[in-house]
C-alpha positions in Angstrom: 104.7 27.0 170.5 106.4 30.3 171.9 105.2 34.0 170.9 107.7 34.1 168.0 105.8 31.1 166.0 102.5 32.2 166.7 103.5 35.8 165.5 104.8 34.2 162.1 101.5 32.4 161.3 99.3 35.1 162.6 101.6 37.3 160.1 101.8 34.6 157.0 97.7 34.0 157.3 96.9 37.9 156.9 99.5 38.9 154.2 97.6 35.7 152.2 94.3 37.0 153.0 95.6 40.6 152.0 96.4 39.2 148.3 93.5 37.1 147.4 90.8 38.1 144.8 87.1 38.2 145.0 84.8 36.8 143.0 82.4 38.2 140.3 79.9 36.2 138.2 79.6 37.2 134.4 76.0 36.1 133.1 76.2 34.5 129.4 74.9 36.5 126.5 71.8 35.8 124.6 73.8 35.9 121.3 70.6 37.5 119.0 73.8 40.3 116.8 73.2 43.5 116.3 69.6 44.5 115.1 71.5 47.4 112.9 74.3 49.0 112.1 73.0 52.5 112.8 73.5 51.9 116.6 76.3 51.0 116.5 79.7 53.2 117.3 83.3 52.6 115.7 86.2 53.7 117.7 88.6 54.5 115.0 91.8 55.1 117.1 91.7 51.7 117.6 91.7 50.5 114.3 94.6 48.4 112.6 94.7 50.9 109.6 95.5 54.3 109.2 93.0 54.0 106.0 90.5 53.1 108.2 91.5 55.3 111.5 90.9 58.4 109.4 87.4 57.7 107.5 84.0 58.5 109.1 81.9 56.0 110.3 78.3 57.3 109.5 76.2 54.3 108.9 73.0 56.5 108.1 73.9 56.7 104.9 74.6 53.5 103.8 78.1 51.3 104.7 80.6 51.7 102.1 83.5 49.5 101.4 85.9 50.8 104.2 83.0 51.4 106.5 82.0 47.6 106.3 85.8 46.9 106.8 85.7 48.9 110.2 82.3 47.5 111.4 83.8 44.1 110.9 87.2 44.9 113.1 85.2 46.7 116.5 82.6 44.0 116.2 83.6 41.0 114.7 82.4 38.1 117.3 86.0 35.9 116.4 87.7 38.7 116.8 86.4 39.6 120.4 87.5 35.7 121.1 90.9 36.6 120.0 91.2 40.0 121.8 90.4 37.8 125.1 93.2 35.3 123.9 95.4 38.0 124.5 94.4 39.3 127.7 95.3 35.5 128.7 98.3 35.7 127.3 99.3 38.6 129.3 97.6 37.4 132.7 100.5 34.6 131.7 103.5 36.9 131.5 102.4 38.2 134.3 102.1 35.1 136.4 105.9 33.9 134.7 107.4 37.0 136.5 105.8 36.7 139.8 108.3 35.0 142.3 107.9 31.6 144.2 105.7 31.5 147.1 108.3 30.2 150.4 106.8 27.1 151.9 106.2 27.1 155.9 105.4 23.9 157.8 105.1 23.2 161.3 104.6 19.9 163.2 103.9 19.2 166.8 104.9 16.0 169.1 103.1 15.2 172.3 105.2 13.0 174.5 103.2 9.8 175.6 103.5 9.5 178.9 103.7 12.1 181.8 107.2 12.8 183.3 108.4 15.8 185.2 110.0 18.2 182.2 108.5 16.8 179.2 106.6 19.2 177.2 104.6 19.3 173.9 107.9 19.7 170.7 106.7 21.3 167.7 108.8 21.7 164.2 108.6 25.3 162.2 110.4 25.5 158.9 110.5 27.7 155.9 112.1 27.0 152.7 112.4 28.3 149.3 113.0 26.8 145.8 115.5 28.3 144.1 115.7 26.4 140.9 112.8 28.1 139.8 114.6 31.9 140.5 117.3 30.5 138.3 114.9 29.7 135.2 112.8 33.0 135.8 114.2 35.1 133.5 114.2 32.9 130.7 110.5 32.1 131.7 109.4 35.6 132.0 111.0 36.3 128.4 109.3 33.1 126.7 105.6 34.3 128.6 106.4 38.1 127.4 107.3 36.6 123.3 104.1 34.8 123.4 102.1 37.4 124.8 103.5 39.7 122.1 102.8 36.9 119.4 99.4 35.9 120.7 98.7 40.2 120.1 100.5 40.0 116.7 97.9 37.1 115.9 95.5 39.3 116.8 96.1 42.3 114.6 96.7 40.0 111.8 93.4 38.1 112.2 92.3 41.8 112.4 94.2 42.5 108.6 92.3 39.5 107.7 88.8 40.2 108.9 89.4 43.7 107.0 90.4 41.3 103.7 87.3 39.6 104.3 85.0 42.3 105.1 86.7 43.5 101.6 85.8 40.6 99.4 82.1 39.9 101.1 81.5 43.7 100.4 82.1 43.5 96.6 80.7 39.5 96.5 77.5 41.0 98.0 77.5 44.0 95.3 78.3 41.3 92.6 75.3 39.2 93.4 72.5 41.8 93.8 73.9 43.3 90.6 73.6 40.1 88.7 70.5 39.5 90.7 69.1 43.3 89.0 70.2 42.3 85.6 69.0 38.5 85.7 65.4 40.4 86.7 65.6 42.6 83.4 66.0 39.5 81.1 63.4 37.7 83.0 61.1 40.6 82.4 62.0 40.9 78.8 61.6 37.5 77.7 58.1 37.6 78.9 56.9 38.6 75.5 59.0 36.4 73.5 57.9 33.0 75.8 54.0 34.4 75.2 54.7 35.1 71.4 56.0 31.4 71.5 53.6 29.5 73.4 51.0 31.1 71.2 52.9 29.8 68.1 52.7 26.6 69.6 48.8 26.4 70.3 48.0 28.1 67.0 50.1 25.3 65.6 52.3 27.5 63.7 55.4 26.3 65.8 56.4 22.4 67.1 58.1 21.8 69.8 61.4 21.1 68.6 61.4 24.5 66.8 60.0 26.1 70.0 62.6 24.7 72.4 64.9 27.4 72.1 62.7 30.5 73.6 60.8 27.9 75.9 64.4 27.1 77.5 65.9 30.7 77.1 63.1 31.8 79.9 63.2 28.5 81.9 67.4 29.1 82.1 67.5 32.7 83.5 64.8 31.8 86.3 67.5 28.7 87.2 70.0 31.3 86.8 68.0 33.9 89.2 67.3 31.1 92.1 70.8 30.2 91.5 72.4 33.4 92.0 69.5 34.6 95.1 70.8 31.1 97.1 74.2 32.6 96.8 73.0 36.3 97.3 71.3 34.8 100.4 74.8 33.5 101.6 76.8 36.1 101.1 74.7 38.6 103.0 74.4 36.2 106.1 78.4 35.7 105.9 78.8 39.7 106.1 76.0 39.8 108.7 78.0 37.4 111.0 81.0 39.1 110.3 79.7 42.4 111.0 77.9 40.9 114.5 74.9 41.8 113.3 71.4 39.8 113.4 70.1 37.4 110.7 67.3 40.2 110.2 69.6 43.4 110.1 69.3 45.4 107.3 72.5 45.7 104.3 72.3 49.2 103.2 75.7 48.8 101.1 76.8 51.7 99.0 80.2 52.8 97.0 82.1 50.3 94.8 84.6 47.2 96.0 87.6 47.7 96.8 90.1 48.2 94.5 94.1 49.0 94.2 96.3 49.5 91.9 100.3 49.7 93.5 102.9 51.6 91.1 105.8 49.2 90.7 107.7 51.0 92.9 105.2 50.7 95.9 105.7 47.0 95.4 109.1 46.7 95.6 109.3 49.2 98.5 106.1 46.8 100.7 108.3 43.5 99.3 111.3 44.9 100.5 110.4 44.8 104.4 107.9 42.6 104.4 109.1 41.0 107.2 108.9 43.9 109.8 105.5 44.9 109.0 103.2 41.6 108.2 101.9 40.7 111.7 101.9 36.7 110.6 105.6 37.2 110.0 106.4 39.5 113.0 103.9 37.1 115.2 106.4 34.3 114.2 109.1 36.0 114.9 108.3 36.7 118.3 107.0 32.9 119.0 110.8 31.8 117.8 112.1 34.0 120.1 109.8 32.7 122.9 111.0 29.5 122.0 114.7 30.2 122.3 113.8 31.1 125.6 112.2 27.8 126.4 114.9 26.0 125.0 117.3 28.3 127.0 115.3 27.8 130.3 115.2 24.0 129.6 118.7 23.9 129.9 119.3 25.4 132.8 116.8 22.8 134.2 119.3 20.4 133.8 121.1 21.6 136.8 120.7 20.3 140.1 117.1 21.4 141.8 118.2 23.7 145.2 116.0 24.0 148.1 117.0 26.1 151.0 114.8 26.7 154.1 115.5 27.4 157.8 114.2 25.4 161.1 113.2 26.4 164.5 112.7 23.6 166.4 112.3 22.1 170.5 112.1 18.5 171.5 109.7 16.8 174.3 112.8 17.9 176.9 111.8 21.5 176.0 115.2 21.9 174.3 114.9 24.4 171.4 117.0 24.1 168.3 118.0 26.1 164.9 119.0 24.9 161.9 118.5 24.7 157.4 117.8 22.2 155.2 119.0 22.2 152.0 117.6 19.7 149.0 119.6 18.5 146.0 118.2 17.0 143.6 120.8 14.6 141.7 121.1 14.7 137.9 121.8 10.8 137.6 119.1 9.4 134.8 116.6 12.2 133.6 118.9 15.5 133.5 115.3 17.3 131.5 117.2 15.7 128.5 114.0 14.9 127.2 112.7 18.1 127.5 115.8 19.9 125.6 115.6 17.8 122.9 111.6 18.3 122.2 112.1 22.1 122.8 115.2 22.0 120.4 113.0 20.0 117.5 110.2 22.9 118.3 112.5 25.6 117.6 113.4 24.0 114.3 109.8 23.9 113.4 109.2 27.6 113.8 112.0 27.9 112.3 111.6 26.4 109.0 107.5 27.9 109.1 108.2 31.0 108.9 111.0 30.3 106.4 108.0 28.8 104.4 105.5 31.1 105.0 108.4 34.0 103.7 109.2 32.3 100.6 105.0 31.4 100.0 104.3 35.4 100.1 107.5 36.2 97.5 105.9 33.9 95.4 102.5 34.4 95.1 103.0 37.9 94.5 104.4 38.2 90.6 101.6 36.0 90.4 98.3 38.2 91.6 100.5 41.2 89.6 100.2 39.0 86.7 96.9 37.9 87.3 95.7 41.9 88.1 97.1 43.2 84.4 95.3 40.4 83.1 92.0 41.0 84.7 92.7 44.7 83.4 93.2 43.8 79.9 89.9 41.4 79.8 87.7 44.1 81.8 88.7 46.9 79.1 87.8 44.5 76.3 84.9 43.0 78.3 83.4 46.9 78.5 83.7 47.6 75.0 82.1 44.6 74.2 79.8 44.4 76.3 78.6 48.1 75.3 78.6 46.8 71.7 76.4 43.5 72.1 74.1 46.1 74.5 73.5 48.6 71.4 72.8 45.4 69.1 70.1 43.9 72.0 68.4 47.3 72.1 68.0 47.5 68.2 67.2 44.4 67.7 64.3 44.4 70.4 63.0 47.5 68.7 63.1 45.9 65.1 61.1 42.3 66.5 58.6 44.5 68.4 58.1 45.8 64.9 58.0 42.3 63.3 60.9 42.5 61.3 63.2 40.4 62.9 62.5 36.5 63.7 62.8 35.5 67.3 65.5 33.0 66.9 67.5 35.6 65.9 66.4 38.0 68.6 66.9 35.3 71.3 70.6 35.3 70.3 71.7 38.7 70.1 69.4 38.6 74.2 71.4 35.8 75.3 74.7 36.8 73.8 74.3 40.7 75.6 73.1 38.6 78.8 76.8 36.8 78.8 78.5 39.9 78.3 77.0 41.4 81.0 77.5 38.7 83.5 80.8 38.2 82.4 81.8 42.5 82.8 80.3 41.9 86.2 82.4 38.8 87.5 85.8 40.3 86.1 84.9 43.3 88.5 84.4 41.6 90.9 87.7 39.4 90.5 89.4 42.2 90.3 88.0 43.7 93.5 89.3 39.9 95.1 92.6 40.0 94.0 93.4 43.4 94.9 92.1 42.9 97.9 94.3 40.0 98.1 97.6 41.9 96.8 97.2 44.1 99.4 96.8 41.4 102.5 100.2 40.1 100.8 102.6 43.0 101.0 100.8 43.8 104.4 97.4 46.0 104.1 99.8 49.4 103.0 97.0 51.4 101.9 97.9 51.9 98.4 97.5 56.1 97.3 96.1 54.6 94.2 93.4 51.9 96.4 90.4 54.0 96.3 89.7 55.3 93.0 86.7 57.1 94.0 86.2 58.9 97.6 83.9 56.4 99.2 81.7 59.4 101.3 81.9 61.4 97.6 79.8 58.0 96.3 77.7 57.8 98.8 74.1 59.3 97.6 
């Protein structure tokens, strides 16, 4: 081989080992969560939200509503997943734009026999395939539309985990608040299931007669384990949502989230839905990267072009120049199998986010619907509920003074009990679907969302 060729490997071997990358191990985590949310720090430019961007993140004094919702999006373990989902996405783009790499080979002949002028021949070549430089710009703007819908994804998984953070919030209020109340009957009925049971030894009661106060006190401790198994699992689904430890503490102050849009603010939200919902805009962006597949997948039906260049000298130690060129003839396959599955895809994305348009117009007069109803049953709920609660309170007073049999008091107890229960359910369904209304026209931080300053509530 002459200097030249030995110049172009030594050259081609050091520009390769100029580019590669090194190697770093990254140990696996232990997975143990957060042992609190005091240590923890929020970085609030990098919220989703301007709602949450612009509220203080002071976990000494307890988490309120937004607070939980901004723990959940800077350390949310799913979310992490996603946010690495993305950084694949772009190390794709980036590899879709990067160029072809030129092939070089070289082979060598040694001439069998000895003879005056016969020498060792050798083959060098380099060639490049320029198919793939036609297709690259459709195949960097397919890789750059899914990197931008892979980081849609991500911000509206990030919408969502706010939703959720939302709703496990208020479900966590609901339950220790039934939880407190379920405790006050339990203690109250003490008295009446001892005045009974004494009936019943003293022979003054049977047990058909007694049934009622026996079952009264044997149906809110159901109630109570009941509503502590579910206590139990909504405070571990908000611990794992916050990426905090099984054993971290839930210091949860303020009230659930709540919103109430003006007509107008509806129709304005409903009105360009489309370019602010990330689900909608993350569609948008993978039909676009999917007319670009469809586009490059056409231009793969043209013949397949090789070029490359040859330096060459036979056994007689005659050197020779010359290209090659490769064709590859579009007889049989012409990637017609590949247009038509990329032309069915597109029509699938298509008609998704068609569907997923026309599912958030409709649900939407329906959570408005179901909102003034909540309303109208929460106002009646409260009166009513502050009626039956006057009637409980005298009528404990008038049985402590033995004027007033315990059937009778057991009733107006149970019936107060209900309305309680009930006023704190409707809250908390009210808290859901607001929270739900807003994820619809696309988190747009109602004025009217907070109707109490959530540091002003704090103690």
């Amino acid at each position: 081989m002459g200097t030249t060729g030995r110049a172009l490997l030594v050259m081609s071997a050091l520009l390769a080992l100029a580019g590669c990358a090194s190697y770093a191990s990254l140990p696996l985590g232990d997975g143990r969560g957060a042992a609190s949310a005091a240590g923890l720090s929020v970085p609030a430019a990098s919220l989703p939200l301007p709602a949450l961007a612009t509220h203080r993140f002071d976990p000494s004094d307890g988490l309120d509503v937004t607070e939980v919702a901004m723990l959940a999006v800077a350390n949310n373990p799913d979310l992490k997943v996603k946010r690495d989902e993305l950084g694949i996405a772009r190390a794709q783009a980036f590899s879709a734009g990067l160029l072809p790499d030129p092939q070089l080979s070289l082979s060598s002949d040694f001439p069998s026999a000895s003879g005056q002028g016969l020498t060792k021949a050798f083959n060098l070549g380099i060639s490049e395939d320029l198919s793939t430089l036609l297709t690259r710009s459709s195949r960097l703007a397919a890789a750059t539309s899914q990197a931008d819908q892979v980081n849609l994804d991500l911000l509206w998984a990030e919408w969502q985990t706010v939703a959720q953070a939302r709703l496990l919030f208020g479900q966590v209020l609901t339950q220790r608040a039934q939880q407190a109340r379920l405790d006050v009957e339990q203690r109250a009925l003490e008295p009446l299931g001892h005045t009974v049971r004494e009936a019943l030894r003293a022979g003054n009661l049977t047990y058909d007669s007694a049934s009622a106060g026996l079952n009264a006190e044997s149906d809110v401790q159901r109630r109570l384990t009941d509503n502590a198994i579910a206590l139990h699992l909504a405070e571990s689904d908000l611990r794992v949502l916050l990426g905090l430890a099984p054993s971290a503490p839930l210091d949860l102050v303020g009230e659930p989230y709540q919103a109430a849009p003006t007509p107008a603010q509806v129709e304005q939200a409903l009105a360009n839905l489309p370019q602010r919902r990330p689900d909608l805009l993350a569609l948008q962006a993978g039909y676009h990267a999917q007319e670009e597949k469809l586009r490059e997948a056409i231009l793969a039906q043209f013949p397949a072009l090789t070029v490359g260049f040859t330096r060459a000298r036979d056994t007689s130690s005659i050197y020779t120049s010359g290209f090659t060129i490769g064709l590859t003839l579009p007889l049989f396959n012409r990637n017609r199998g590949a247009i038509a599955t990329e032309t069915a895809t597109r029509q699938r994305l298509k008609d998704d986010y068609d569907a997923r348009l026309l599912t958030a117009r409709s649900d939407l007069p329906r959570l408005l619907a179901d909102l003034a109803a909540l309303d109208r049953e929460r106002a009646a709920l409260d009166a009513h509920a502050h009626e039956l609660d006057e009637a409980r309170s005298s009528a404990e007073r008038t049985w402590q003074a033995g004027l007033l049999d315990w059937p009778t008091y057991l009733a107006i107890r149970s019936a107060a009990l209900a309305a309680d229960l009930d006023l704190i359910s409707v809250r908390q369904e009210q808290a859901k679907q607001a929270t739900a209304l807003e994820a619809l026209l696309g988190n747009t931080d109602f004025d009217t969302a907070h109707p109490a300053s959530a540091q002003a509530s704090k103690p």
